[in-house]
ROLO-509797 format. One record per residue: residue number from 1; residue in three letters; x, y, z of N, C-alpha, C in turn. Coordinates in nm, 4 decimals, padded with zeros to 6 digits. Last residue first. Layout:
BEGIN
seq,type,n_east,n_north,n_up,ca_east,ca_north,ca_up,c_east,c_north,c_up
NUM,Ala,X,Y,Z,X,Y,Z,X,Y,Z
...
END
This chain:
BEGIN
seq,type,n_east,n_north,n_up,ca_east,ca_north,ca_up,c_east,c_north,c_up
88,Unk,11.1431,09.0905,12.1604,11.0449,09.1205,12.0707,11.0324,09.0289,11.9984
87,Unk,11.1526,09.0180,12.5175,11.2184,08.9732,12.3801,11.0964,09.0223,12.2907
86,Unk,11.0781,09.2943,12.7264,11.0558,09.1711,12.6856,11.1555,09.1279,12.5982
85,Unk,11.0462,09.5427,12.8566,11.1922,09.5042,12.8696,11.1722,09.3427,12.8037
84,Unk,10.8209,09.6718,12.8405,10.8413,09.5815,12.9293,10.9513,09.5506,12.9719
83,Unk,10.8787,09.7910,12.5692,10.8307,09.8860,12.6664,10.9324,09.8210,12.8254
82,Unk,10.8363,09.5537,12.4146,10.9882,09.6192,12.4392,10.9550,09.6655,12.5373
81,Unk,10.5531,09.5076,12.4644,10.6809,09.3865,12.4980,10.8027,09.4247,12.4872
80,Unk,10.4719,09.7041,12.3522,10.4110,09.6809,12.5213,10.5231,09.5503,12.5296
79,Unk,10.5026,09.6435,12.0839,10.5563,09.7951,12.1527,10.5552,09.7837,12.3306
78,Unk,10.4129,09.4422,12.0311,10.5035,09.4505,12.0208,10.5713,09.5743,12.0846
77,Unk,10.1203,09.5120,12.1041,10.1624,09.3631,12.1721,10.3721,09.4040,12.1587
76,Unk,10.1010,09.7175,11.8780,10.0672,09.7137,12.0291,10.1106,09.6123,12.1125
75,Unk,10.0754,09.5407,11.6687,10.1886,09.6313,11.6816,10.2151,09.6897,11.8193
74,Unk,09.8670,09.3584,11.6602,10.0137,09.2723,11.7129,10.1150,09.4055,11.7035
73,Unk,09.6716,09.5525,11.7072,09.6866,09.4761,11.8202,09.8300,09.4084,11.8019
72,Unk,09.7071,09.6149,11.3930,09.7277,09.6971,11.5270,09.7550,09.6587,11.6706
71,Unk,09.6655,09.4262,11.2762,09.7574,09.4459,11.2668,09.7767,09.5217,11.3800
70,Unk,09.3961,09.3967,11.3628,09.5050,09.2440,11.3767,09.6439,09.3119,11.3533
69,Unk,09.2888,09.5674,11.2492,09.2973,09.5640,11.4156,09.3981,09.4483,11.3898
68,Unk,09.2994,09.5604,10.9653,09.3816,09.6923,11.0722,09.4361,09.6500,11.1718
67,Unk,09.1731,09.3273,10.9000,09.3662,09.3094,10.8950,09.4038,09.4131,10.9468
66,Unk,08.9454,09.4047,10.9511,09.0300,09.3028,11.0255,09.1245,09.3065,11.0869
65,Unk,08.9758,09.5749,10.7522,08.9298,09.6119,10.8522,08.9857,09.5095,10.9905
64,Unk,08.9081,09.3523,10.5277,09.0500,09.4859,10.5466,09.0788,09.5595,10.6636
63,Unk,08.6978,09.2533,10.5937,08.8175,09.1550,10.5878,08.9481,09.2747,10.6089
62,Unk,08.5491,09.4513,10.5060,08.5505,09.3619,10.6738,08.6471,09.3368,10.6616
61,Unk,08.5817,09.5247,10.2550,08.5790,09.6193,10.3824,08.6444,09.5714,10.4418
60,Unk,08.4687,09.2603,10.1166,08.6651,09.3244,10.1404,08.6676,09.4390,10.2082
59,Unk,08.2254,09.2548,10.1810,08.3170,09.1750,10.2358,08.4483,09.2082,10.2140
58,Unk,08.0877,09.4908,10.0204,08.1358,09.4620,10.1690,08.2090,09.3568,10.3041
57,Unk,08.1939,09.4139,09.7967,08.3060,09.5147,09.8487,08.2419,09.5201,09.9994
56,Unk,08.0242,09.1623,09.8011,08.1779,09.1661,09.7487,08.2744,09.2844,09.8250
55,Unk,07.7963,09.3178,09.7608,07.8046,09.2067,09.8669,07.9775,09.1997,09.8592
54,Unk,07.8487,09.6181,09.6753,07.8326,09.5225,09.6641,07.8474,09.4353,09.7473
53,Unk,07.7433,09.9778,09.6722,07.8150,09.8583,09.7540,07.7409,09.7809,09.6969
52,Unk,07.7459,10.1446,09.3945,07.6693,10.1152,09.4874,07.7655,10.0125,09.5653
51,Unk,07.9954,10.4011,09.2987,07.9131,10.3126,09.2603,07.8615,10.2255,09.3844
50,Unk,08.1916,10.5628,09.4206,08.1366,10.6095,09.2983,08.0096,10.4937,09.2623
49,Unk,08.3306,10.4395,09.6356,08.2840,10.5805,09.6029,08.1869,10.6027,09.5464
48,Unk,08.4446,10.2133,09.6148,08.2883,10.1908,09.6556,08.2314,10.3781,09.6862
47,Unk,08.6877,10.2137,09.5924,08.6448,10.1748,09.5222,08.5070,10.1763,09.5190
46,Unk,08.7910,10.3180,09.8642,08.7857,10.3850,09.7335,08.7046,10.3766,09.6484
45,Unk,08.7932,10.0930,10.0160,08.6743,10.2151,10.0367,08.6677,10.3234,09.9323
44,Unk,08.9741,09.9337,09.9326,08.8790,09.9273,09.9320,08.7729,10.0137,09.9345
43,Unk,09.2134,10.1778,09.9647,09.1579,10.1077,09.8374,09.0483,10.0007,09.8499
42,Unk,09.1852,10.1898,10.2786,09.1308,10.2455,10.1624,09.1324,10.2585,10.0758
41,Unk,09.2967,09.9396,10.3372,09.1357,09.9303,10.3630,09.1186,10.0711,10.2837
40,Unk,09.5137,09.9180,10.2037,09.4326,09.7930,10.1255,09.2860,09.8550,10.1644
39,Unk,09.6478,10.0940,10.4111,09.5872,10.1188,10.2514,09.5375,10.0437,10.1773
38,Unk,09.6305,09.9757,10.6640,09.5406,10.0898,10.6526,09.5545,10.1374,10.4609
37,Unk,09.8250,09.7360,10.6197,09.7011,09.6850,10.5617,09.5360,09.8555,10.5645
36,Unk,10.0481,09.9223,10.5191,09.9980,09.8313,10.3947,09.8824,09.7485,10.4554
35,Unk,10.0700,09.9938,10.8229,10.0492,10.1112,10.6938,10.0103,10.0162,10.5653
34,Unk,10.1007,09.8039,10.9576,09.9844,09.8271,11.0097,09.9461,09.9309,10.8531
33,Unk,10.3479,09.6349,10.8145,10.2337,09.5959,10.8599,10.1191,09.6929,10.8482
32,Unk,10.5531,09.8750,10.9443,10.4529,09.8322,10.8164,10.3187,09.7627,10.8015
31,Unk,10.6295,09.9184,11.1945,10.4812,09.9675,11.1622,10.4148,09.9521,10.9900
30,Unk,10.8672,09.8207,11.1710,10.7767,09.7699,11.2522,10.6577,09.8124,11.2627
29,Unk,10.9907,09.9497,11.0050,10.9402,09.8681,10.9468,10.8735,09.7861,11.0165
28,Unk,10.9516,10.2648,11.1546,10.9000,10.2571,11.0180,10.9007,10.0788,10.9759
27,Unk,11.1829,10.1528,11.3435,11.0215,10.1671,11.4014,10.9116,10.1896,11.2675
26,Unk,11.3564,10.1276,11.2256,11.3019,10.0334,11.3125,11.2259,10.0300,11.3309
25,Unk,11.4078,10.4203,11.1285,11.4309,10.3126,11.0818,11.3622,10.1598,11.0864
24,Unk,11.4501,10.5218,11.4273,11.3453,10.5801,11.3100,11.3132,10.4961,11.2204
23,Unk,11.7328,10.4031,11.4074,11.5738,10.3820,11.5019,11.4677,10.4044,11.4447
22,Unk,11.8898,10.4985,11.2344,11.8685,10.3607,11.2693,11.7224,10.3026,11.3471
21,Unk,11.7358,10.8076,11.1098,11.8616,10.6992,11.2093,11.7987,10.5734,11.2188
20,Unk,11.7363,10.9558,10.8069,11.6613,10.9307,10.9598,11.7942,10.8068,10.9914
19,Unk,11.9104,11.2610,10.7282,11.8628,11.1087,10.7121,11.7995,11.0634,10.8499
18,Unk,11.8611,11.5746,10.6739,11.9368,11.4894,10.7337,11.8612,11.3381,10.7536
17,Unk,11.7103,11.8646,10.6216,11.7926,11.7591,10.5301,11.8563,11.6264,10.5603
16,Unk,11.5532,11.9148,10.8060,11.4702,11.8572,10.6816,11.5835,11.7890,10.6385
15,Unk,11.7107,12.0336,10.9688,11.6216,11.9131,11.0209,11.5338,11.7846,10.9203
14,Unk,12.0204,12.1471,10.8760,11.8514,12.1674,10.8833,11.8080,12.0471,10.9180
13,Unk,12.2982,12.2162,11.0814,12.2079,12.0829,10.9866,12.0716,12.1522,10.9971
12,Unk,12.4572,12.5271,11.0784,12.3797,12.3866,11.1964,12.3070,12.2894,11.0391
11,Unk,12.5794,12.7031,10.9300,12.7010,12.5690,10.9907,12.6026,12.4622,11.0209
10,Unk,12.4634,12.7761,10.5949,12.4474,12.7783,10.7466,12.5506,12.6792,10.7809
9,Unk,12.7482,13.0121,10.4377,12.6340,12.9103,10.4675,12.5977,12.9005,10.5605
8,Unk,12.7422,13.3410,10.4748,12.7963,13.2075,10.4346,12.7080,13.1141,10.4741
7,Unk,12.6335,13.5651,10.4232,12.7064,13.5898,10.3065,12.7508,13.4102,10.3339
6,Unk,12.2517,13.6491,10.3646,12.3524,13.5353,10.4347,12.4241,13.5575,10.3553
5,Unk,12.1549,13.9318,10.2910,12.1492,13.7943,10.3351,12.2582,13.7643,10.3903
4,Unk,12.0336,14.2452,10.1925,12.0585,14.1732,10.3047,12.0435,14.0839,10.3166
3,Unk,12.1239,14.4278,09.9355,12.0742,14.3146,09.9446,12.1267,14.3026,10.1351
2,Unk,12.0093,14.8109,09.9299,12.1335,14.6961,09.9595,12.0460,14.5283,09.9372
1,Unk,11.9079,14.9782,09.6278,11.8686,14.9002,09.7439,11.9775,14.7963,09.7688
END
């Protein structure tokens, strides 16, 4: 049986291998915020798997929950103020 492949490499860039850009960049640390407070809220909600809610874990829900929308709204505020042509 012949082998049939590639005798040379590929020339084009795979998509997977290539670094993200400056922008991509920008926009990952302008959405931190919103990603470290959506995992505080499910390590909260984690924690309340396995065992009954407490007055305690339903106050670090809320509070985590908060910090989504607060975060979300100022990522939104920020995206609608470039959009605009604003100062960020």
């Amino acid at each position: 049986m012949k082998h049939i492949g590639a005798l040379q490499a590929t020339v084009t860039a795979d998509w997977s291998d290539r670094e993200p850009t400056a922008a991509e960049l920008d926009a990952i640390e302008d959405e931190m915020p919103l990603i470290a407070a959506e995992v505080e809220l499910l390590d909260a909600q984690i924690v309340t798997l396995d065992r009954p809610v407490s007055e305690l874990d339903e106050r670090r829900i809320r509070r985590a929950r908060r910090r989504v929308l607060a975060a979300r709204r100022a990522l939104t505020n920020l995206t609608s103020d470039v959009s605009r042509g604003g100062a960020a």
